[in-house]
C-alpha positions in Angstrom: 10.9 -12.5 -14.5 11.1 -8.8 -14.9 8.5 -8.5 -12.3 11.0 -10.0 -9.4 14.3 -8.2 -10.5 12.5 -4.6 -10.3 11.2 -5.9 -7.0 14.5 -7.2 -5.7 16.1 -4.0 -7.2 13.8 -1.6 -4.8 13.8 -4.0 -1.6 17.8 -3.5 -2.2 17.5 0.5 -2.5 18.8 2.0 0.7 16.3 4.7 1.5 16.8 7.7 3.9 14.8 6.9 7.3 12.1 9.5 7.8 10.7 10.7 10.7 7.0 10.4 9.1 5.8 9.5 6.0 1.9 9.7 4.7 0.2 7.8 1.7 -2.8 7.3 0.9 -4.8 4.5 -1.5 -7.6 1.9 -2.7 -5.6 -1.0 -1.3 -8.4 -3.0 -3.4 -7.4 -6.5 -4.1 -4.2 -6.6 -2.0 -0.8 -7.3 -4.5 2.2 -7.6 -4.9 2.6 -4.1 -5.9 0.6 -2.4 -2.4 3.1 -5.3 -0.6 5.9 -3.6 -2.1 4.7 -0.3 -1.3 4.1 -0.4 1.8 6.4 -2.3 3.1 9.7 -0.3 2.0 7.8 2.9 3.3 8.1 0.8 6.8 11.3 0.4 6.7 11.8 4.2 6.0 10.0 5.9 8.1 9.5 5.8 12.3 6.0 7.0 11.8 3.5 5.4 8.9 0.1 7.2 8.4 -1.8 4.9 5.8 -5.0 6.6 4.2 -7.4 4.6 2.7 -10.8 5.6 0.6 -14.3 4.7 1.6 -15.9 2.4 0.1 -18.2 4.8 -1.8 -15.4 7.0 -3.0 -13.5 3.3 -4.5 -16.5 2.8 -6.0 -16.5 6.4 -7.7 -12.7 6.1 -8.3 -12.6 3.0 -9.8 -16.4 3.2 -11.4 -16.9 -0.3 -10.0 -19.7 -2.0 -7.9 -17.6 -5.0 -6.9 -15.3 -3.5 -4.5 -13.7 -5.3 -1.2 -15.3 -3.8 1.6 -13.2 -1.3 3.7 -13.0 -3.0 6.8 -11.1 -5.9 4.7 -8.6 -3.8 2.7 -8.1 -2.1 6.1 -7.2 -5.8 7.6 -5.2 -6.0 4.6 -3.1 -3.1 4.9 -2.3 -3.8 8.7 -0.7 -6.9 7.9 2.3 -4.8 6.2 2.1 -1.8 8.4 
């Protein structure tokens, strides 16, 4: 329950609109959390540049072997952007 009031609390949030914003991430295992992300930095900016690792720097980052490959998380992160 906590979980949906601090997400309806930020969807709420009126944010300046910028003329481009940058971000970069994993996007591993796409959640609620990247959803949230990425879809209020939409909404506030005209120009979204999304960065996301290689797979072989995710697998140094997170010291994991399984990791979704990069042409997934990439699929994944167009859906919101």
């Amino acid at each position: 329950m906590l979980m949906d009031i601090v997400i309806k609390n930020i969807n709420t949030h009126i944010l300046p609109k910028y003329d481009s914003i940058f971000t970069i991430g994993c996007f591993d295992y796409m959640h609620i959390g990247h959803e949230s992300l990425l879809s209020n930095l939409v909404n506030s900016s005209n120009n979204l540049i999304v960065g996301i690792h290689d797979d072989n720097s995710l697998k140094k980052i997170k010291k994991l072997s399984n990791v979704q490959p990069y042409f997934i998380r990439e699929k994944n992160v167009k859906i919101f952007t």
